[in-house]
C-alpha positions in Angstrom: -13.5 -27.2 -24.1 -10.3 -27.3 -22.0 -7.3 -29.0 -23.6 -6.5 -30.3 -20.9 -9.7 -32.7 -20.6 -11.4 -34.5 -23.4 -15.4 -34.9 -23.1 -17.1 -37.6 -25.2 -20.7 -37.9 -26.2 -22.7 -39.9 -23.8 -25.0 -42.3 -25.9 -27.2 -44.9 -25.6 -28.5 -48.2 -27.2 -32.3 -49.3 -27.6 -31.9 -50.9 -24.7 -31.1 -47.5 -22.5 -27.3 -48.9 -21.9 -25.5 -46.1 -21.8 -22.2 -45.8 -23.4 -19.1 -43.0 -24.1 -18.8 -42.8 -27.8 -15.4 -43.0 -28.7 -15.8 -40.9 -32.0 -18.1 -38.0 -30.8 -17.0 -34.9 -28.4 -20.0 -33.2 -26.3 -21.8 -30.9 -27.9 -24.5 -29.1 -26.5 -27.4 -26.6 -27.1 -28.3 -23.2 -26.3 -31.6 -23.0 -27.6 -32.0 -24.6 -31.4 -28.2 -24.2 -31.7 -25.8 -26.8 -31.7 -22.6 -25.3 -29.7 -19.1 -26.9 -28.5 -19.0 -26.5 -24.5 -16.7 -23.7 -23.0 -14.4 -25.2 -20.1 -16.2 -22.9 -17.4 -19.8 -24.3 -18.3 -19.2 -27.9 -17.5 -18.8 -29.8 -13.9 -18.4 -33.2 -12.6 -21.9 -34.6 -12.2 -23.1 -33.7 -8.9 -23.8 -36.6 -6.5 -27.7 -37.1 -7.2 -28.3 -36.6 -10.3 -29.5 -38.9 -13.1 -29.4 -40.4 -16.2 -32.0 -41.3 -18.9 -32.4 -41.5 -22.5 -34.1 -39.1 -24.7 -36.1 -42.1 -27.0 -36.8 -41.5 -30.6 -33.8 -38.9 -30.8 -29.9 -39.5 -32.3 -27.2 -37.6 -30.4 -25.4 -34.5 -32.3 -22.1 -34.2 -31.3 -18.2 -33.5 -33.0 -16.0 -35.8 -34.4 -13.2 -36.4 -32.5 -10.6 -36.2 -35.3 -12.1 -33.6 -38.0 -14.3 -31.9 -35.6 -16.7 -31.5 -37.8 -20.8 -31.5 -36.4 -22.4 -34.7 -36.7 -25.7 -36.9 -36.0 -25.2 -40.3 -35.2 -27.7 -42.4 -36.7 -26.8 -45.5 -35.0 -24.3 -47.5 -32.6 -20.7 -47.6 -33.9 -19.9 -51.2 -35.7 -17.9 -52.6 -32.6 -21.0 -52.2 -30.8 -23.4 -53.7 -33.4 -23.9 -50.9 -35.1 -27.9 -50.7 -33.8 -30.4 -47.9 -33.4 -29.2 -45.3 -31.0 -30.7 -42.5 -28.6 -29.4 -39.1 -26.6 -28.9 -39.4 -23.2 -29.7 -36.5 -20.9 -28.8 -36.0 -17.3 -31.2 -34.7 -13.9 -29.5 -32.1 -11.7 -30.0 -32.8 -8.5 -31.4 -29.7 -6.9 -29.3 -26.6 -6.1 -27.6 -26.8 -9.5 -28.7 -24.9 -12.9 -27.8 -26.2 -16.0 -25.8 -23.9 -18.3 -26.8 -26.3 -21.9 -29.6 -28.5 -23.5 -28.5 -32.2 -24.9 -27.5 -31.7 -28.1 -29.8 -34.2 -30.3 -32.1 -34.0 -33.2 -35.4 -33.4 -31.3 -37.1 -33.1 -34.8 -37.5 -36.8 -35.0 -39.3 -37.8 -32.0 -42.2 -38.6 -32.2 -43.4 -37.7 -28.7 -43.6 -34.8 -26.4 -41.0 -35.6 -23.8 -41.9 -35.6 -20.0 -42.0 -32.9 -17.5 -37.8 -33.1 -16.9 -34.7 -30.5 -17.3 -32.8 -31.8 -19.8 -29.1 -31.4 -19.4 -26.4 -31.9 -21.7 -23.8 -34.6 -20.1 -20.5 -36.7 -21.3 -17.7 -38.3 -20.1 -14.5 -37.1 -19.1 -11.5 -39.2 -20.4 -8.6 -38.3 -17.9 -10.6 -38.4 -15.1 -13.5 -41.0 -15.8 -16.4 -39.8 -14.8 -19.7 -38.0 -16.2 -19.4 -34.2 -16.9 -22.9 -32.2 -17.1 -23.8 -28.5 -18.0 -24.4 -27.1 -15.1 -23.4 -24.9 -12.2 -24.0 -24.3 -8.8 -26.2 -21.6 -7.5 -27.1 -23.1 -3.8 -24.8 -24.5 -1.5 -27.9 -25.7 1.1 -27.1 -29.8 1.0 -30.6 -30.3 3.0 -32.2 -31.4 -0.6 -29.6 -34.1 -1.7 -31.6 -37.2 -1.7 -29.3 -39.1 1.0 -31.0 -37.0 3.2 -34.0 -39.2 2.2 -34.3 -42.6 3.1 -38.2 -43.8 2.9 -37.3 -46.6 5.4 -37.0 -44.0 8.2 -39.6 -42.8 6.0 -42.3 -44.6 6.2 -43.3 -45.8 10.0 -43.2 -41.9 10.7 -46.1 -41.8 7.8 -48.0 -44.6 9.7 -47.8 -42.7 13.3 -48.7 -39.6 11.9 -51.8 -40.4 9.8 -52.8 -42.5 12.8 -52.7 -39.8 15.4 -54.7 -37.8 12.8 -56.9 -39.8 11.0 -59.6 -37.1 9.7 -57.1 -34.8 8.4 -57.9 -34.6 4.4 -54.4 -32.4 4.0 -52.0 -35.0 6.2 -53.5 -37.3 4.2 -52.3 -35.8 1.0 -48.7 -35.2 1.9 -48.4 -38.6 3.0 -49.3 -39.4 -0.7 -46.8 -37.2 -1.9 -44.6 -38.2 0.2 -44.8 -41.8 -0.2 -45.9 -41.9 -3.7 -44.8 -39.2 -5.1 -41.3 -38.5 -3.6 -41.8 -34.6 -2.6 -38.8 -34.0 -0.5 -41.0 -31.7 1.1 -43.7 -33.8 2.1 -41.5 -36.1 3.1 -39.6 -33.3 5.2 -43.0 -32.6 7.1 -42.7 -36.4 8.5 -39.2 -36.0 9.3 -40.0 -32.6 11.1 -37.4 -30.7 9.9 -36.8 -27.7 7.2 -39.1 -26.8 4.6 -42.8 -28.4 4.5 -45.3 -27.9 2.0 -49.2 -26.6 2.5 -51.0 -26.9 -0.5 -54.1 -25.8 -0.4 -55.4 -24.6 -4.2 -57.2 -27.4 -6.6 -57.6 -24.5 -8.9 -55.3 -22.1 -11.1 -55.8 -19.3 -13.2 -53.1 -20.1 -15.4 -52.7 -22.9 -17.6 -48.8 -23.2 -18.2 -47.5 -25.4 -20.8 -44.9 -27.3 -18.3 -47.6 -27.2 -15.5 -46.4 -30.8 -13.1 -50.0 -30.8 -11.6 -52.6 -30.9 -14.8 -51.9 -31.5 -18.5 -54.0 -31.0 -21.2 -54.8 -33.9 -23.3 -52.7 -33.6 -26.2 -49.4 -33.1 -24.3 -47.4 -34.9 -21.9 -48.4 -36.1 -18.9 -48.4 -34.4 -15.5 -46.0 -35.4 -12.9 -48.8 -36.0 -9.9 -52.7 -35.3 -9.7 -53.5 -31.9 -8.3 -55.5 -31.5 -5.0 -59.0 -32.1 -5.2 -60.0 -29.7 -2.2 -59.3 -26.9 0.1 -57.6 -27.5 3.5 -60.0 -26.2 6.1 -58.4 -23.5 8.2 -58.2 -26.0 10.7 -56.3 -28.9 9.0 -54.1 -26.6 7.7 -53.3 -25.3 11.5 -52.7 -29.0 12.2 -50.4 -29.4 9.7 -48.1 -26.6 9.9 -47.8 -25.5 13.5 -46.2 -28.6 15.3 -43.6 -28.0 12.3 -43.2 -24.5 12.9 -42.9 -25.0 16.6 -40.5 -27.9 16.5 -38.7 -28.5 13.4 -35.0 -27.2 13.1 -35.1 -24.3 10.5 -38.9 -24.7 10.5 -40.7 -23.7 6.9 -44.1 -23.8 6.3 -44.9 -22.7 2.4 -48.0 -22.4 0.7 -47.9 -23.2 -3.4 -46.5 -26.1 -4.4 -46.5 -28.9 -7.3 -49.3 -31.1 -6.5 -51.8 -28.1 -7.0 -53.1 -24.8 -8.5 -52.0 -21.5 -7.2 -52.8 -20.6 -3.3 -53.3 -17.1 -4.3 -56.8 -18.1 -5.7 -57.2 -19.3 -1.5 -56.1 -16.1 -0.2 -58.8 -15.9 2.1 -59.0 -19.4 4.2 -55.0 -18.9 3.8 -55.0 -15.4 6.0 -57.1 -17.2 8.1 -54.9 -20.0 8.9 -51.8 -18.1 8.7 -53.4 -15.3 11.5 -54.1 -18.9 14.0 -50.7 -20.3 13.1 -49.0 -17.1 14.4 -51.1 -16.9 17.3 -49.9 -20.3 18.3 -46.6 -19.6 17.6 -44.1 -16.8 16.6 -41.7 -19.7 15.5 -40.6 -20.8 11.9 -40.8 -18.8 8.6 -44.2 -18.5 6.8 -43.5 -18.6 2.9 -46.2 -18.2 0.1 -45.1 -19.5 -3.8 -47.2 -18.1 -6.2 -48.0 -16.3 -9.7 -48.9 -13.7 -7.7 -52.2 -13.1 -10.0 -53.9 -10.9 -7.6 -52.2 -7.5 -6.2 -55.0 -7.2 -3.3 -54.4 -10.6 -2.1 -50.6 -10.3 -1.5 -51.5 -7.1 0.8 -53.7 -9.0 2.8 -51.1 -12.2 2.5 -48.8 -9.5 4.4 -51.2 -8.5 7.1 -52.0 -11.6 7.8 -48.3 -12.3 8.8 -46.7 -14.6 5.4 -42.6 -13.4 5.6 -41.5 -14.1 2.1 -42.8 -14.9 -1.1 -41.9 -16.2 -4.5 -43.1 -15.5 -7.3 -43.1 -17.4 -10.4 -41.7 -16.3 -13.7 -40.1 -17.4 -17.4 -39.5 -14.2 -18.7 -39.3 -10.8 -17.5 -41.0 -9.9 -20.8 -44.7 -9.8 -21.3 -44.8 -11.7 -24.8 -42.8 -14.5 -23.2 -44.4 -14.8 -20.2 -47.9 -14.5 -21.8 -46.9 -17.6 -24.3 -45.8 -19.8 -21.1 -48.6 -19.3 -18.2 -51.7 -18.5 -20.9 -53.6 -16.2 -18.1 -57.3 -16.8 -17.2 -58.4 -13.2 -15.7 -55.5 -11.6 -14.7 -52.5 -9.9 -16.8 -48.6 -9.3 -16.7 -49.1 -6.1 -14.7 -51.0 -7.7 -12.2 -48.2 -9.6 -11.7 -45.4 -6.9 -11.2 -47.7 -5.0 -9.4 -48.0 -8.0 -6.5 -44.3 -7.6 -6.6 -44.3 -4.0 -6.1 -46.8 -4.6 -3.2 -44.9 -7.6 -1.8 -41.5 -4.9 -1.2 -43.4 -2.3 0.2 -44.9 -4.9 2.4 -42.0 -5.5 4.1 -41.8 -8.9 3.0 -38.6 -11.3 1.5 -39.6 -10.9 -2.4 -37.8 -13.8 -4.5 -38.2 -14.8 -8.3 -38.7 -18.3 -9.0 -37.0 -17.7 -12.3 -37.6 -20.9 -14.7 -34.7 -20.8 -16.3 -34.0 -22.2 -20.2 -30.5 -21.8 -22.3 -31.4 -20.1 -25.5 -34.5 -18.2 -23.3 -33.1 -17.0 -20.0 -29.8 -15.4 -21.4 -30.8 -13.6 -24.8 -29.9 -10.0 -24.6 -33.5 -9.0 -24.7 -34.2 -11.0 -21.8 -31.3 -10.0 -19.4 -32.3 -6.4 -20.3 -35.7 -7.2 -19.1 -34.9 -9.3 -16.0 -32.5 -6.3 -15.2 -34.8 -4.0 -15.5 -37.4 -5.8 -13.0 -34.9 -6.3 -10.4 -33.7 -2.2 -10.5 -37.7 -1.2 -10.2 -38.8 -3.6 -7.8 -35.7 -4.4 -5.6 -36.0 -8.0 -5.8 -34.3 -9.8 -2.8 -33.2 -13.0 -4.7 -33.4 -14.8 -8.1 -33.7 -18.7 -7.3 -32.3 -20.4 -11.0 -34.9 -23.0 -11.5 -34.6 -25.1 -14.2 -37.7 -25.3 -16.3 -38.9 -29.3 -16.8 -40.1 -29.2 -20.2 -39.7 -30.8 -23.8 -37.4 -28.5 -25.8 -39.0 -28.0 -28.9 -42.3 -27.8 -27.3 -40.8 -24.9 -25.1 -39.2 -23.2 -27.4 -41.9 -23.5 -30.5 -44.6 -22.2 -27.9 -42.7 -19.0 -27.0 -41.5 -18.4 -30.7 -37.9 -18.6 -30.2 -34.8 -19.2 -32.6 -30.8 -19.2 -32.6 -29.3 -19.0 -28.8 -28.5 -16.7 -26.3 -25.3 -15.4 -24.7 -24.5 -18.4 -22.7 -26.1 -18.6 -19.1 -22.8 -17.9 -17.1 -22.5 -15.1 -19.2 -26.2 -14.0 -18.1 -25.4 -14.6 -15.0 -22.5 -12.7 -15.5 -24.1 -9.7 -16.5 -26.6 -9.7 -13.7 -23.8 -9.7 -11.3 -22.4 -6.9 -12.4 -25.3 -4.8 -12.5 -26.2 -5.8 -9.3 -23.2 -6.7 -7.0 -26.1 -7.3 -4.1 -28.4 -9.4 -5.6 -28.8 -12.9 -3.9 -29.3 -16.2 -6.2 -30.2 -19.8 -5.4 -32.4 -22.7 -5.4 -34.3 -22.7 -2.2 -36.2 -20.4 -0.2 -34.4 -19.6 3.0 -35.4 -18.9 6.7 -36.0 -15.8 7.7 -33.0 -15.5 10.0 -31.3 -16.0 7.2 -33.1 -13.8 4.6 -30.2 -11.1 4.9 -26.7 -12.6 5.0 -24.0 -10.6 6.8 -22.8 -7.7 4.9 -25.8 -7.6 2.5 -27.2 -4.1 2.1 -31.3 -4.6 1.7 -31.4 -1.1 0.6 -32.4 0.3 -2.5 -31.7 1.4 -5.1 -28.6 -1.3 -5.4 -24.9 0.6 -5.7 -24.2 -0.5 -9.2 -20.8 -2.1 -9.7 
């Protein structure tokens, strides 16, 4: 840590106060080790973001005057000396977190829900919470002030009234309303990026999937669509957004279903009447990218960019996350390979995990991915997911190199490479100065 700032545990009782312990410095994890923050992997806790306890599971931190590592069991004496608990910050979007809270997960007795866990404390000399983290998109349209569900909720009313047989409206104003998508509730505000989902069924069955959880693990954020959009509700949807909102997105894939690609074929449909109606707007499909033949026809049909979702670069690891039904690894960096020589804006949606994302094996992988395919952009995404239950499923000990440091690494190799958090209009796919051609000049 920097000398010049002192960084305490942040703690909590049974009754989720939260306190500063005023015996235990931050510590944090990178994977299953317990490490002592560098200077350069901790912020001040962006506006947004959240706090909540990690139940069942004592805080690991240092001790401020031996600094030695230690797990406190309970409360210190002045506080009652009670039962005590981890606390763990949210990141508000736009932000990737560089370290896990450091805590003995082995005692839980649950499987914690679908969040990012982030290691937070508090700063002494300038009194305020500290979290791992870092900033890797500087778009402000996600922070949640942008948000407010009283403006929120009469636009809802008009525009389920003024369509009142339309299945998918009806279904983004649940998600919306219910389950606060910021881009369902976008759609209402016509503005930016709106979601089309349009897939009750996937062909993976990840272990952090938000839309449908098997029994014996935690449970999933929202329920999943339980139909397909006709082409026609779908058109009614997205093209008074693409024709009026200001940086207009329409994308297909998103949390409250399966994958699209599985729907390629009423989706080329709908995207072929959206562009007759309208050359507006950017056309964006998030997917596995399962099926190679599907993203050609996904081009044709006149979808701009696409993101594809990954864990790992690495077969083994990505195997051991998304447990495909039908469909292998290959298929997956062959959509990639067909999504470049498309033409169209090809972007990782990396799910990011210190102790996963930056082992050397990884970054070797990852590397090796963006030099053969060209890949456009790398968007950080933290992976929501209990640790252990992470980590046990891929089979993964000891830590990495530190996630700046991947990060890092990836820079250097590849001085052109574009990261962030969001997908991006297609005015602004290419920044000025950005060279889209490959093979990237290495540095």
């Amino acid at each position: 840590m920097a000398r010049s700032k002192t960084i305490l545990a942040v703690v909590a009782d049974e009754r989720g106060e939260v306190f500063e312990h005023p015996d235990l410095l931050l510590a944090g994890m990178n994977g299953t080790a317990v490490v002592r923050p560098l200077a350069d992997e901790m912020i001040p806790m962006p506006e947004g973001s959240r706090l909540f306890t990690i139940p069942q599971t004592p805080p690991i931190g240092f001790d401020r005057r031996g600094g030695q590592r230690l797990t406190a069991d309970r409360l210190p004496k002045q506080w009652g000396g009670g039962a005590i608990q981890a606390v763990s910050a949210f990141l508000t979007p736009g932000y990737t977190r560089t370290l896990l809270p450091a805590a003995d997960y082995q005692r839980k007795g649950m499987t914690l829900p679908l969040w990012s866990y982030t290691a937070v404390g508090w700063c002494v000399e300038e009194e305020r919470f500290y979290v791992a983290g870092i900033q890797v998109d500087r778009n402000d349209q996600w922070q949640p002030d942008h948000f407010d569900d009283r403006k929120l909720d009469p636009l809802v009313r008009k525009a389920l009234q003024a369509n009142p047989d339309n299945r998918l409206l009806e279904q983004l104003a649940r998600c919306a309303l219910d389950y606060h998508c910021f881009a369902a509730k976008n759609l209402f505000f016509r503005r930016w990026e709106a979601p089309l989902p349009t897939s009750p069924t996937c062909n993976s069955r990840c272990v952090g999937c938000i839309s449908l959880q098997e029994s014996d693990c935690c449970p999933a954020s929202q329920e999943r669509l339980t139909f397909v959009p006709t082409v026609q509700e779908l058109c009614d949807v997205a093209v008074p957004h693409l024709k009026e909102a200001q940086n207009a997105i329409v994308s297909f894939g998103q949390g409250c279903e399966g994958d699209p690609i599985l729907q390629a074929e009423v989706i080329c449909a709908a995207v072929r009447e959206m562009r007759r109606a309208t050359d507006r707007g950017t056309i964006n499909f998030n997917s596995n990218a399962s099926l190679p033949d599907a993203v050609d026809q996904l081009a044709a049909a006149g979808v701009e960019s696409i993101r594809v979702s990954l864990n790992s670069a690495q077969e083994t690891l990505y195997n051991a996350y998304y447990r495909p039904r039908g469909y292998r690894f290959a298929d997956v960096i062959e959509s990639l390979r067909r999504a470049k020589r498309a033409g169209l804006y090809t972007m990782l949606n990396y799910l990011v995990f210190p102790g996963v994302s930056d082992r050397p094996d990884e970054i070797e992988a990852l590397a090796g991915l963006v030099e053969e395919i060209g890949i456009d952009m790398i968007q950080m995404r933290n992976l929501s997911l209990d640790p252990v239950l992470y980590l046990t499923s891929l089979g993964i000990t000891g830590k990495g190199v530190g996630m700046l440091e991947m990060l890092k690494r990836h820079k250097a190799s590849f001085p052109k490479l574009q990261y962030g958090y969001f997908n991006r209009t297609r005015d602004s796919f290419f920044p000025p100065g950005y060279e889209s051609d490959w093979p990237i000049a290495r540095a």
